[in-house]
N, C-alpha and C positions, 0 to 999 in steps of 0.2 A: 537766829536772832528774831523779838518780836518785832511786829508792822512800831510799836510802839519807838525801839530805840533805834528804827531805820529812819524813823522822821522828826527825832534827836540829832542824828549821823546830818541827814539831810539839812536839818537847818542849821549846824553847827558849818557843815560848807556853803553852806549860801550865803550865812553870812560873813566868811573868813574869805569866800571868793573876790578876785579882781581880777576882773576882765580889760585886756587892750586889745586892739583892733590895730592889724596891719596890714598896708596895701603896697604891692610887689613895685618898683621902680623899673619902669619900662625902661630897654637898652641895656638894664644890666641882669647877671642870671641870679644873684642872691640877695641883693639890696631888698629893705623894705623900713617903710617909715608909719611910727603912729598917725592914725587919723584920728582915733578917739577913744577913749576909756581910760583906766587907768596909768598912771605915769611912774611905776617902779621900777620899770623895764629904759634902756635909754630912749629915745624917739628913732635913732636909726639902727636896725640889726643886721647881720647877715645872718639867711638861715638858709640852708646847703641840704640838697638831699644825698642820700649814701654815694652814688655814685661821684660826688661832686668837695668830699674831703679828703683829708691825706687818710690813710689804713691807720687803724689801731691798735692799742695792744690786746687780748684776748684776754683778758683778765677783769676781776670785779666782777663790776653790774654785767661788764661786756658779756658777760659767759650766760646771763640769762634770760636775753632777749636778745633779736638783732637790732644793730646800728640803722637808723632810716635817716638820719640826717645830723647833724650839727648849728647851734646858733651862738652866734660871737657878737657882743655887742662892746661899745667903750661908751663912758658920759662926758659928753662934752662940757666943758668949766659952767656953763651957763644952766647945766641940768640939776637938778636937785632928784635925791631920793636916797633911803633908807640904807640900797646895795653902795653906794657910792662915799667907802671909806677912804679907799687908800689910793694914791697912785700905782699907776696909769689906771688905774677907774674901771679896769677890763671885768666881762661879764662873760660865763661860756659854760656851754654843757652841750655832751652828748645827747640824741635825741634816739631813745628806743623804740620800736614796737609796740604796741597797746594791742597786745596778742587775740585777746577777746573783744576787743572794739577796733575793729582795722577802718572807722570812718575818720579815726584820729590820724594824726602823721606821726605822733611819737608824743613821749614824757621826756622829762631830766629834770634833773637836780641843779640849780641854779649855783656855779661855782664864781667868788669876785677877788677882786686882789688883796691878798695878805698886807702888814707891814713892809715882809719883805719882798714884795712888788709878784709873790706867786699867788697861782688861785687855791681856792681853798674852796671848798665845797658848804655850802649853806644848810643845806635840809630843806631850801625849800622847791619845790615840787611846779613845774610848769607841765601843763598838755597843751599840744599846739591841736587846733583842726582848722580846715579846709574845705567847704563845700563847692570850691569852684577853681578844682585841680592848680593852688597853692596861687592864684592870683592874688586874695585875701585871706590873711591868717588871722585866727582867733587865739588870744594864749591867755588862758586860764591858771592863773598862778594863786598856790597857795604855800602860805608861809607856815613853817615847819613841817609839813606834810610829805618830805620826801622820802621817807620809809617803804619799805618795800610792802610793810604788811598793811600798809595804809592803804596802799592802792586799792584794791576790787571794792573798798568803799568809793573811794572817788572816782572809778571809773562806773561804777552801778549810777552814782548819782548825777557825773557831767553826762552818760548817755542821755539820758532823760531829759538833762538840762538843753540839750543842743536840738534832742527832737522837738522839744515845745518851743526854742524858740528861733529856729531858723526853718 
């Protein structure tokens, strides 16, 4: 691919990017609540690393990366945003592996609740990272982007993005 439609690719994520910031609630082992950025996610999530969810099934995505974590969020009546259809407002995805960028904690696919109160899987595409062993997480979410062959663009371009700005 030319330097040309890498820096198509590139500004096509930067500007579809939304970035939220989360900081870990001391006393508990998964809580974490927006401080700042974007608001499409709810303000409070649990995000669980592997050792710290139930087992799951070995199937799907499961089979082509390992599990490193899980993140479960609900919106509270008072939250507004775009995932926030149906009842009970639930928000959840497995968090994989970022096989060739392991400064990440993981990607998923952001799944929210159907009509019929189950999740349903969106397509769109979050990468958590961590520069200070998951005290603070950055989630980088991009809407429709959850494709698998989407990835090694987005992972080519948030590495770059995190080394310039953290």
């Amino acid at each position: 691919m030319s330097k040309k439609n890498y820096n198509m690719i590139d500004n096509f994520l930067s500007q579809s990017m939304q970035v939220a910031h989360y900081n870990h609630k001391e006393g508990t082992k998964t809580s974490y609540y927006c401080t700042s950025g974007a608001k499409i996610l709810p303000n409070r999530l649990s995000i669980s690393r592997n050792t710290e969810i139930t087992s799951v099934q070995r199937k799907g995505r499961n089979l082509l990366h390992p599990i490193t974590g899980q993140l479960l969020g609900k919106f509270r009546v008072d939250e507004e945003s775009p995932l926030k259809q149906h009842k009970p407002f639930r928000l959840r995805t497995q968090l994989w592996e970022v096989p060739l960028h392991p400064s990440f904690i993981g990607y998923g696919t952001i799944g929210i609740t159907n009509e019929e109160g189950k999740i349903t899987d969106t397509g769109d595409l979050v990468m958590l990272f961590s520069h200070d062993e998951w005290k603070t997480i950055d989630i980088y979410y991009f809407a429709g982007m959850g494709n698998p062959n989407d990835m090694p663009q987005v992972e080519k371009f948030l590495e770059e993005y995190v080394k310039n700005n953290h």
